[in-house]
C-alpha positions in Angstrom: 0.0 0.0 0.0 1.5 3.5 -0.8 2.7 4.6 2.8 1.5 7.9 2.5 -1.9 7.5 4.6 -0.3 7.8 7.8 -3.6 7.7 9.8 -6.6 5.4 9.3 -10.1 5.7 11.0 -12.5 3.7 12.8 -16.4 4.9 12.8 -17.8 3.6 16.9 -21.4 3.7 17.7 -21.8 5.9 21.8 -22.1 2.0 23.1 -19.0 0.1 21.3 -16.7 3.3 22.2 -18.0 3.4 25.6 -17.2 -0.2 26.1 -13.6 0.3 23.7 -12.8 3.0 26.5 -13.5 0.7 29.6 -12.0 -2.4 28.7 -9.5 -0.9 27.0 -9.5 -3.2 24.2 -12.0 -3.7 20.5 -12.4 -7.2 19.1 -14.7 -5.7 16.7 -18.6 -5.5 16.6 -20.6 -8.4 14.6 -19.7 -7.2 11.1 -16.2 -7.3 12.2 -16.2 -10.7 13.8 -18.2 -12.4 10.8 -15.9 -11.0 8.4 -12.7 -12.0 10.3 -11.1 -8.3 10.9 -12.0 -5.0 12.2 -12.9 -2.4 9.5 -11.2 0.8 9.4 -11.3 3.7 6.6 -9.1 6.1 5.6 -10.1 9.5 5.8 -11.6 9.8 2.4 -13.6 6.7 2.8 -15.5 7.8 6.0 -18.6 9.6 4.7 -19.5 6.9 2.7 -19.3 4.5 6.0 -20.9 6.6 7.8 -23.9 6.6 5.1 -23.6 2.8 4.4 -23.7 1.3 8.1 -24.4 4.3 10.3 -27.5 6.3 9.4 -29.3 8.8 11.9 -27.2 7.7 14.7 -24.9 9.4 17.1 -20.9 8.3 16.3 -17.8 8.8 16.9 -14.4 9.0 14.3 -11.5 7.6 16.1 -8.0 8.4 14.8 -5.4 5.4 14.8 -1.8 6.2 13.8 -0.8 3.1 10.6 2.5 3.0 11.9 0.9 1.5 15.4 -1.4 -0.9 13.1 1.4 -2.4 10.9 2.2 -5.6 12.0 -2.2 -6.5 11.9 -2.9 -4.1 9.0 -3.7 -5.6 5.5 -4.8 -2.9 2.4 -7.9 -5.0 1.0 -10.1 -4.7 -2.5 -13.3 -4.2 -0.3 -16.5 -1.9 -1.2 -16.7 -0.6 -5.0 -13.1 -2.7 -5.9 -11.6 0.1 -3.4 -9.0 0.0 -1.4 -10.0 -0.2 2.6 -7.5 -1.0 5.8 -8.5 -4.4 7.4 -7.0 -5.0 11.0 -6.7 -8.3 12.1 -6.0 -8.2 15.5 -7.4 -6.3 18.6 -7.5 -2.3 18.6 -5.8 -1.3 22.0 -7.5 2.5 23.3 -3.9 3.6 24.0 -3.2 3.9 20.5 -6.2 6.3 20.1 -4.7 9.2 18.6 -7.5 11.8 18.6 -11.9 11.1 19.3 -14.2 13.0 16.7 -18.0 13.4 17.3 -20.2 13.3 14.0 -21.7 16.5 15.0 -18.2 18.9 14.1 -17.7 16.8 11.4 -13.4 17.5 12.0 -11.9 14.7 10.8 
């Protein structure tokens, strides 16, 4: 994958963050654990998450740093042919790099 996304994203619902933030570790919700990885997006990718699996609900962007991601991060034909970053292992929250609410739309 050409190394110059340095940052990929993960889109939470208020309930899997909340629980991400307690235990301190994300196997991944249902989607994730039927299709064998946790699915992340890169930044241009998001919107079109958000629209596909997370309609009129509250979220939250979280901000992982690839080079903390490497040794579990595959680049994957996924959705439309496109290229989306697949983790296959289990998100730690201190690698959280930054917490975005839907609402400011700041990615």
């Amino acid at each position: 994958m050409n190394k110059k996304f340095h940052f990929v994203y993960r889109v939470f619902r208020k309930k899997e963050l909340d629980d991400f933030r307690k235990k301190k570790l994300f196997l991944g919700n249902d989607l994730d654990v039927s299709s064998g990885f946790i699915h992340l997006s890169m930044d241009h990718q998001i919107e079109d998450t958000i629209n596909k699996y997370f309609k009129k609900e509250p979220i939250y962007i979280v901000k992982f740093k690839v080079s903390d991601l490497e040794d579990s991060l595959r680049w994957e034909k996924s959705r439309n042919k496109e290229i989306f970053p697949h983790y296959y292992g289990i998100l730690k929250s201190s690698l959280i790099i930054k917490i975005t609410s839907k609402a400011n739309n700041e990615f």
